[in-house]
KOLBA-156237 format. One record per residue: x, y, z of N, C-alpha, C in turn. Coordinates in pm, whole numbers, plus 50000, padded with zeros to 5 digits. Example, Ala and Ser with C-alpha at 12.3 -4.5 7.8 and 13.67 -1.06 7.14 Angstrom:
2
513194943150780512304955050780513204967050780/512854977550708513674989450714512905000350787/
REM end
This chain:
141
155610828239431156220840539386155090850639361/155360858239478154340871339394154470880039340/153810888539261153720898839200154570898139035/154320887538982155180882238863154590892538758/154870897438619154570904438545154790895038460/153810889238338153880884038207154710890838155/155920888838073156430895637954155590895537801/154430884237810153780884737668152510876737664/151740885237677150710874737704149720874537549/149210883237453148750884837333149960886037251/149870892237111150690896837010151630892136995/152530895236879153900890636890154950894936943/155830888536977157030892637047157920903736954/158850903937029160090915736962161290910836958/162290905936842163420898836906164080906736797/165490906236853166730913236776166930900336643/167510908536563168240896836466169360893336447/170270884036408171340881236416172110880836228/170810880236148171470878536020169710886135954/169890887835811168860901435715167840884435761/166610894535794165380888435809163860894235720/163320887435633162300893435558161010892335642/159820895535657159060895435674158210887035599/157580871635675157170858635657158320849135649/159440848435701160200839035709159810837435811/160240824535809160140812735970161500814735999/161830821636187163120822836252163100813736301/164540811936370164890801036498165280810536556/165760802636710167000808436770167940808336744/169340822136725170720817536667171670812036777/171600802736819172540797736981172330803837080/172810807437167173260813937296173350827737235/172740836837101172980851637138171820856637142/170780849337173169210852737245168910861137087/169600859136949168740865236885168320856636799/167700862036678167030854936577167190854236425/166820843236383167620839236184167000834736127/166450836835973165910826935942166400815535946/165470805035962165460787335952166290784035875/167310775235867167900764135800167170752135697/166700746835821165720735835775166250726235837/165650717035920165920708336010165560716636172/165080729836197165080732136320164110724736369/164430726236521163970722636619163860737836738/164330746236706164230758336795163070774236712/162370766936629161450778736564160810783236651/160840795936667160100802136755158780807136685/159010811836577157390816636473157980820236332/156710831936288157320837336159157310851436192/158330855236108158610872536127157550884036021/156970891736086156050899136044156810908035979/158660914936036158810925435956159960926735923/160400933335826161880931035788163010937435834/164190931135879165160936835961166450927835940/167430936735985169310938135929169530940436083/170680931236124171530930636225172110945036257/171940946436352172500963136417174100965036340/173870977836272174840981436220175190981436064/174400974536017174110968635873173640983235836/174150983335684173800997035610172710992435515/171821001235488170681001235441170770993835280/169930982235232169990976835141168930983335024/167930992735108166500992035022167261005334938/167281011034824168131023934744166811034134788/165641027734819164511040234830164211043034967/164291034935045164511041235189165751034335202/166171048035251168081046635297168151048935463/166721049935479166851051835631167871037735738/168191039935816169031029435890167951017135920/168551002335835167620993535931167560991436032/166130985336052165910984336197166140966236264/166930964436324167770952936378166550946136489/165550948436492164270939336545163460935536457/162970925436471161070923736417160900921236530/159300913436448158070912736562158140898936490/157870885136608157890873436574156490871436626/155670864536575154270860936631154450846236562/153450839936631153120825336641151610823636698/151400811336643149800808736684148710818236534/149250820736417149100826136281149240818636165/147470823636120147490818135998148060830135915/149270830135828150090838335729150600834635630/150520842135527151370837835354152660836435425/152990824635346154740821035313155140818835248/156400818935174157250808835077156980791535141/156820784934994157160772635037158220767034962/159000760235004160320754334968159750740434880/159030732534906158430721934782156830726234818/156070713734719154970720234680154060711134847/152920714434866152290710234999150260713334934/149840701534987148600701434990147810704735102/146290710035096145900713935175145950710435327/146020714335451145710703435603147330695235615/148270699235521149300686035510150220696035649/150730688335711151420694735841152530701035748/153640708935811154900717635746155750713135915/157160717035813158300719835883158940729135821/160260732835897160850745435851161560741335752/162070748035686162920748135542164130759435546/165070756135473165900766435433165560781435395/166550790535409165900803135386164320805235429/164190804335555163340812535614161410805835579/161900794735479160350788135414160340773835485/158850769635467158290760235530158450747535397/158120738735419158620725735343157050712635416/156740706535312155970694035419156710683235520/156310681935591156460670535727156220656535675/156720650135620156580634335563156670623535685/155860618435706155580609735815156240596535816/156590592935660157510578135616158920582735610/159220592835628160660600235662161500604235727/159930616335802160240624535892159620620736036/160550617136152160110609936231160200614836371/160570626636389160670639336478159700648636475/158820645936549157660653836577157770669336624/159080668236663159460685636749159460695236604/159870686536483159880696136349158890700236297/157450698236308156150704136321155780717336362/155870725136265155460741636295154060743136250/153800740936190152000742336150151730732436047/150770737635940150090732435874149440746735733/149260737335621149190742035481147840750335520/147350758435477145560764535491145270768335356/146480767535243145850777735164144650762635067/143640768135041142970756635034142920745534901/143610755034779144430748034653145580741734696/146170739334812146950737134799148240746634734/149980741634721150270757234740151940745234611/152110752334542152830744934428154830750934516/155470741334500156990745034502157580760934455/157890770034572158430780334534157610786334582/156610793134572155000799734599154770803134694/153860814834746153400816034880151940816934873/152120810034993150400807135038150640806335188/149050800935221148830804235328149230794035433/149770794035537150050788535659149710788635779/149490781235882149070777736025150350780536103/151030789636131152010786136243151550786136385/152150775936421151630769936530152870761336589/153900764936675155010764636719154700756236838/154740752036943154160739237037155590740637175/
REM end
């Protein structure tokens, strides 16, 4: 095939959203509508974490100080070390998986036995206590 054009070869991508997305949640894919949500917990379809915050097309403005119309994209990047929420507490180097609401959770190896649930890894170097944000490796595979 010639003359192919990369759609993305640096930076992060651009994806629509399907439900309110904050900026540092971990998305998935929402099914078959090619858009994007924060994580559940248990995915297997994370694509990265969301750099910026965005409301499903049509959604009326939540912020009272900008009332401007949200904007129904972010920017998803992957292959980033970035602050997150963590859903329990995680020690330094300890691998992560996704978590509910949009946060990362640790990967337990005597538990968790699905390797596809591996999104990165802890960086912040104290280690990072239940609830808290610190720093993260996303790294999507």
């Amino acid at each position: 095939m010639s003359g192919v054009v990369p759609f993305l070869t640096d930076g992060p991508d651009t994806c629509e959203v399907s439900a309110a997305v904050a900026g540092g949640q971990i998305v998935v894919a929402d099914g078959t509508t090619g858009k994007v949500k924060p994580s559940v917990g248990g995915d297997t379809t994370v694509l990265g974490v969301a750099l910026t915050d965005a409301q499903p097309a049509g959604s009326a403005p939540t912020n009272p100080i900008n009332t401007a119309w949200p904007d129904p994209y972010t920017s998803v990047a992957d292959d980033v070390d970035i602050p997150v929420t963590y859903a329990a507490a995680a020690t330094y180097g300890q691998r992560l998986k996704a978590a509910a609401n949009g946060q990362v959770t640790p990967w337990v190896s005597a538990s968790d036995t699905d390797y596809r649930l591996i999104i990165g890894r802890c960086t912040q170097p104290a280690g990072v206590a239940a609830g808290a944000v610190g720093r993260a490796r996303i790294d999507v595979q």
